[in-house]
N, C-alpha and C positions, 0 to 999 in steps of 0.2 A: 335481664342483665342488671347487674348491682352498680348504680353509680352515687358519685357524688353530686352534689350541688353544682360545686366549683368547675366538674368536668363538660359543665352544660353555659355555664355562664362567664362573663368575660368582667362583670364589677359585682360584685355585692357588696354592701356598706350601711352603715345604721351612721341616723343622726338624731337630733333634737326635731318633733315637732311639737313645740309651743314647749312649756316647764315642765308639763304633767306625761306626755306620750314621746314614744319612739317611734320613730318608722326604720324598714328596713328594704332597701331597694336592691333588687335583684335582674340585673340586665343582662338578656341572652347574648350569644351570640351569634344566633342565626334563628329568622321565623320560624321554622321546622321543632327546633327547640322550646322557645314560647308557646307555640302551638299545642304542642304534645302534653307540655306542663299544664297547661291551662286544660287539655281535654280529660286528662287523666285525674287531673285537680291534685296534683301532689303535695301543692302546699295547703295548708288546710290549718284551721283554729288550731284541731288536736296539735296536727304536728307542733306550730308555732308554741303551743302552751306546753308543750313538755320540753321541747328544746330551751327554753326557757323556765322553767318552774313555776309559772305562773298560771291563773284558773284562762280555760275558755273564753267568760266573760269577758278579759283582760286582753283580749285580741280582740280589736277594735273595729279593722276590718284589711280585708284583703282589696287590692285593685290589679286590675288588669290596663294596663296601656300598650296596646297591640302598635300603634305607632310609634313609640321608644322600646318595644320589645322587653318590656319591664313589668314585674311584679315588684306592688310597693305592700309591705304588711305596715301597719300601724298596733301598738299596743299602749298600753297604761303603762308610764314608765313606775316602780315600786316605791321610789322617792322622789320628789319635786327634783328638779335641778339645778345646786347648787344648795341643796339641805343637805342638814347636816345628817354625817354619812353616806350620804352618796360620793362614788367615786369617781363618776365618768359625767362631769358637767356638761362638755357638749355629746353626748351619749356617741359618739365617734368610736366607740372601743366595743358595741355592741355586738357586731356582725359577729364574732368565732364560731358559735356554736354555729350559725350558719353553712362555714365553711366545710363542713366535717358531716355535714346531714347525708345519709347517706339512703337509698331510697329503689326499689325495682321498679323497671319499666324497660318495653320492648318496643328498640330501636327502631324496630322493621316498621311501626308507627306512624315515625317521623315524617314529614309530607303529607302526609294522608290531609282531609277538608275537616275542621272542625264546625261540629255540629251548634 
């Protein structure tokens, strides 16, 4: 089945961590979901670096926090924050490409015990 991000998670959102990186947090809305995402690893460097336009290296790292039901990605922000040329000082404007990722995976899954 062909979903979206957004149709699995209840926030997604990027901010500032520190001048140089972004994070982007992505909070389920249900274990079964987190779960599935995390067994299946659907987020992943590649994805996050093409969604972005940026190299592999540039994605810093992926977390899992099964107790907030969230993946946080972190990456290299392209510009310091608050240099010149950048556009998005507190990097708050990052998440979009996020919203629109679109990705297979079978539902029937869901619940199942990650390994």
């Amino acid at each position: 089945m062909t979903l979206r991000l957004r149709d699995l998670a209840w926030v997604i959102r990027s901010k500032n961590a520190g001048p140089f990186e972004l994070t982007f947090d992505v909070l389920f809305k249900d274990a079964e979901s987190f779960n599935l995402m995390r067994q299946k690893q659907v987020i992943r460097a590649e994805i996050i670096a093409g969604l972005y336009g940026i190299s592999e290296e540039d994605v810093l790292g992926i977390y899992y926090f099964p107790n907030a039901l969230a993946i946080k990605v972190t990456v290299a922000r392209p510009l310091a924050s608050g240099s010149w040329g950048e556009r998005d000082v507190y990097g708050a404007q990052q998440h979009a490409p996020l919203l629109d990722y679109t990705f297979e995976l079978d539902l029937q899954d869901k619940g199942k015990e990650v390994n």
